[in-house]
N, C-alpha and C positions, 0 to 999 in steps of 0.2 A: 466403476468410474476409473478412468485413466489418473495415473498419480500424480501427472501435472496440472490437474485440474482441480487441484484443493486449494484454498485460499490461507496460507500460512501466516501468524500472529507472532509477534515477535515486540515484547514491549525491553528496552537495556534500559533500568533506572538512573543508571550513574551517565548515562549520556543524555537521560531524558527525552527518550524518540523510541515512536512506534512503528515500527516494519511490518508493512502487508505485503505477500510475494505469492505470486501463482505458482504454486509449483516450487522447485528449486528455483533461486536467483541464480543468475549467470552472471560470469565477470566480465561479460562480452555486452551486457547490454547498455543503454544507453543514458542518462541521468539527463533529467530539466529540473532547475530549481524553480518551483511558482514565486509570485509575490506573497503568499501567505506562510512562508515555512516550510512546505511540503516539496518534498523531490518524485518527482513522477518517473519509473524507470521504463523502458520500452524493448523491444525486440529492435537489432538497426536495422534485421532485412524486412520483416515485417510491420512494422511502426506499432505494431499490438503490445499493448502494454502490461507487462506484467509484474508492475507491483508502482508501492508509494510507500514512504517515509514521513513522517508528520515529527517534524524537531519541534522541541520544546513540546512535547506534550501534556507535563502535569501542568503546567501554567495554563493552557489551552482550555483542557477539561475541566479548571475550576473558575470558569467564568460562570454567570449565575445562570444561563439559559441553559449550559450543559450540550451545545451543540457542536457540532464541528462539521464547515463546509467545506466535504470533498470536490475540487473540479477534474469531474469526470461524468461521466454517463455509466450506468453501469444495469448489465441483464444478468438479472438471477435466473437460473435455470435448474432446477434440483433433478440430476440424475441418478438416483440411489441414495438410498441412508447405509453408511458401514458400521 
């Protein structure tokens, strides 16, 4: 599996925000903030998105359904286990 093709987690308590990035983030890519909290990051020359931020998330997760609606579409594809 190529190394930018992991999906890296990254929870900073004292900010209270979860960081999911493909691969390494780049300081080159590009930020949208949604209406829900979450900052969607993107490739500029490609628009392919490689990663999202969900602020405020222990408030988020402790709602009673325990859900959290990403917008995005998203294909898992599992090529190797390492």
């Amino acid at each position: 599996m190529k190394k930018g093709n992991y999906l890296n987690l990254f929870y900073d308590k004292e900010a209270d925000v979860l960081y999911f990035s493909k691969g390494m983030p780049s300081a080159g890519d590009i930020s949208d903030e949604t209406e829900d909290e979450m900052v969607i990051r993107k490739n500029p020359h490609t628009q392919e998105i490689t990663g999202f931020t969900i602020l405020n998330f222990s408030k988020r997760s402790k709602k009673t359904d325990r859900s959290i609606r990403l917008p995005l579409e998203v294909n898992f594809r599992q090529t190797a286990f390492i």
